[in-house]
C-alpha positions, 0 to 999 in steps of 0.5 A: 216568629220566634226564629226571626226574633232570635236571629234578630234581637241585637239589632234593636234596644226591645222586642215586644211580642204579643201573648195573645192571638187568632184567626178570628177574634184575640182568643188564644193566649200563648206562652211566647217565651217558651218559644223563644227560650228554645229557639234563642237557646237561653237558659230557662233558669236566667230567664226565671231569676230575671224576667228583664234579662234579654230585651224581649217583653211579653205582652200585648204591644200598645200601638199608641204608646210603644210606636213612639219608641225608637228601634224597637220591634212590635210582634203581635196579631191584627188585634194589637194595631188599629185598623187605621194604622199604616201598613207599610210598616209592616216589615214581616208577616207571618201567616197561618197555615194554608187553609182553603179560605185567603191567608189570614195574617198570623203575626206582624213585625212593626218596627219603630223609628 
């Protein structure tokens, strides 16, 4: 999630990646931008001094709100859309790791027109 959202975060005017997550209910929280500190290779004390820095939030996204943006990418778990949104918006998932049971999607990338 963090590799796609450094390589790609020019491309769009914000990136909102989920803190919460999980197979079966929203029960994780995560620290998200750790991960993207280390992977964008950012300077953790930029980061610190100006949370608004780079165009990355952290948060839940709000479907009903943040889709209406303009090119802006929404990362977040199942948890952070309806259940009757259009999954062909869904331009990236990521899954959680190979289990005996179906992959359960772990992440989606949604982007915003």
């Amino acid at each position: 999630m963090a590799q796609h959202a450094c390589e790609n975060h020019n491309k769009y005017e914000k990136i909102i990646i989920t803190d919460k997550y999980g197979i079966e209910w929203p029960s994780v929280k995560t620290i998200p931008y750790l991960y993207i500190l280390f992977y964008c290779k950012w300077d953790p004390a930029l980061y610190l001094d100006d949370k608004n820095l780079f165009n990355i939030e952290f948060r839940q996204p709000q479907w009903r709100i943040d889709s209406k943006e303009k090119n802006w990418l929404l990362v977040g778990s199942k948890w952070d859309f309806p259940e009757d949104f259009d999954k062909a918006k869904i331009m990236k998932t990521i899954y959680f790791p190979a289990s005996a049971y179906e992959p359960k999607a772990a992440f989606y990338f949604v982007e915003t027109k």
